[in-house]
C-alpha positions as CSV (number, residue, x, y, z in Angstrom):
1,X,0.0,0.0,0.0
2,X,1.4,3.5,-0.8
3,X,1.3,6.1,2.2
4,X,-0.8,9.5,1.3
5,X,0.8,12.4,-0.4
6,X,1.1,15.0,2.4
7,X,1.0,18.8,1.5
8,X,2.5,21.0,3.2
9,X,0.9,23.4,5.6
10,X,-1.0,26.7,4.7
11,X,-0.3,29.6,6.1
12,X,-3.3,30.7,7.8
13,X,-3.7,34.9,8.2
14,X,-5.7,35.9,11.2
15,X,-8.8,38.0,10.1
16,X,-7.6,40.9,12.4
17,X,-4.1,40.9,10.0
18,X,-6.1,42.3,7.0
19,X,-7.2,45.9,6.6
20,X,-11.4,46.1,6.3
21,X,-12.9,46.1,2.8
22,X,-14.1,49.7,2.9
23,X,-12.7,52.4,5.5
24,X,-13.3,56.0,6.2
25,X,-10.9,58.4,7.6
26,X,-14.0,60.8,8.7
27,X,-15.8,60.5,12.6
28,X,-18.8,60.7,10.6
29,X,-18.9,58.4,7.7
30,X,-20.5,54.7,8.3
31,X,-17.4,53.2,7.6
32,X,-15.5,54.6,10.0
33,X,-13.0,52.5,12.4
34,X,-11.2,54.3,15.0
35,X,-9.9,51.1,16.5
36,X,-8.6,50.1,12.9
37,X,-7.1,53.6,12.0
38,X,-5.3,53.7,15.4
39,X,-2.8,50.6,13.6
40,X,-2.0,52.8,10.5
41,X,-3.4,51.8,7.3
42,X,-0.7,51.4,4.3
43,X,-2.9,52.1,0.6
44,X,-1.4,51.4,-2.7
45,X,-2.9,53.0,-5.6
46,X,-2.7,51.9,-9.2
47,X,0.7,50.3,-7.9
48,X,1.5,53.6,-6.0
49,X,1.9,53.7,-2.2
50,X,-0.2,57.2,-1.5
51,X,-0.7,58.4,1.7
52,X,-3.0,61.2,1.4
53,X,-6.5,58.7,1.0
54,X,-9.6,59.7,2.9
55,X,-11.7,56.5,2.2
56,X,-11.3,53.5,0.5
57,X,-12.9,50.7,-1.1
58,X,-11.0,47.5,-2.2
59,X,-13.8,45.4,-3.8
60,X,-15.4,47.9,-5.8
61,X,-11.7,49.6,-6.4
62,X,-11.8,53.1,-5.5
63,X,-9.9,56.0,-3.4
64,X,-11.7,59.2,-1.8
65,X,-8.7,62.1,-2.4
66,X,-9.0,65.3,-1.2
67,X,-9.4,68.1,-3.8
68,X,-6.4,70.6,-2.6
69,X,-7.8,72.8,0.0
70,X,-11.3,73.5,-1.4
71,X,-13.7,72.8,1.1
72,X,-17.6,72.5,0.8
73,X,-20.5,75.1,2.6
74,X,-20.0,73.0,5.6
75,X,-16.4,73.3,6.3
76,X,-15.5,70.1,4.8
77,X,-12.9,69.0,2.3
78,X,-13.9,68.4,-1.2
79,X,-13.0,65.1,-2.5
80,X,-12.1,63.4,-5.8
81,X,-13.1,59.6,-6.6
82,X,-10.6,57.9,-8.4
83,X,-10.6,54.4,-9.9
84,X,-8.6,51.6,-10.1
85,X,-7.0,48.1,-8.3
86,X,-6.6,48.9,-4.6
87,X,-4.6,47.4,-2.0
88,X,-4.4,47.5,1.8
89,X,-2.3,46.2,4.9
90,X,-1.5,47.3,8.4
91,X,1.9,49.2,8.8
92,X,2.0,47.9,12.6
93,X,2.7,44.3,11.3
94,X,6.1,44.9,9.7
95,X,8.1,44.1,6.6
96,X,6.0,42.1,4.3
97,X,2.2,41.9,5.5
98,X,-0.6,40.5,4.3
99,X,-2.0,42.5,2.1
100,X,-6.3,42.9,1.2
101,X,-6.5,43.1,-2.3
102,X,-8.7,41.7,-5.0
């Protein structure tokens, strides 16, 4: 009888190692995380690390940017939508993290 082939094993990434799907920056957007914010969030951009992102969404791929310093009737900061792949991790974890992407 032959033995079973055994694989080798998978590393496993803890859900609290990966950045949330979609995260906002402002105290009064639905999608806000202070918790998750307070372990810095690294964003890269069409393959560009940017570090100026108010809001993000990985599975429908999209950045909120703010629009220089125009700001709306309310006081807040005009933002621009921009499109493309997205990809997240948390900068607390180090050289090489996992990374949320799609």
């Amino acid at each position: 009888m032959t033995e079973p082939e055994t694989t080798p094993p998978v590393e496993t990434v803890a859900a609290g190692d990966v950045p949330p799907d979609h995260l906002a920056i402002n105290p009064r957007s639905p999608h806000f995380d202070a918790e998750k914010l307070r372990r810095g969030i690294g964003i890269r951009f069409k393959g560009v690390v940017r570090n100026n992102v108010e809001e993000y969404c990985i599975s429908e791929g999209w950045v909120r940017v703010q629009a220089g310093r125009t700001t709306d009737r309310k006081g807040n900061p005009l933002t621009l939508k921009l499109t493309g792949p997205v990809e997240a991790w948390y900068e607390d974890l180090g050289e090489n993290p996992p990374v949320a992407k799609i």
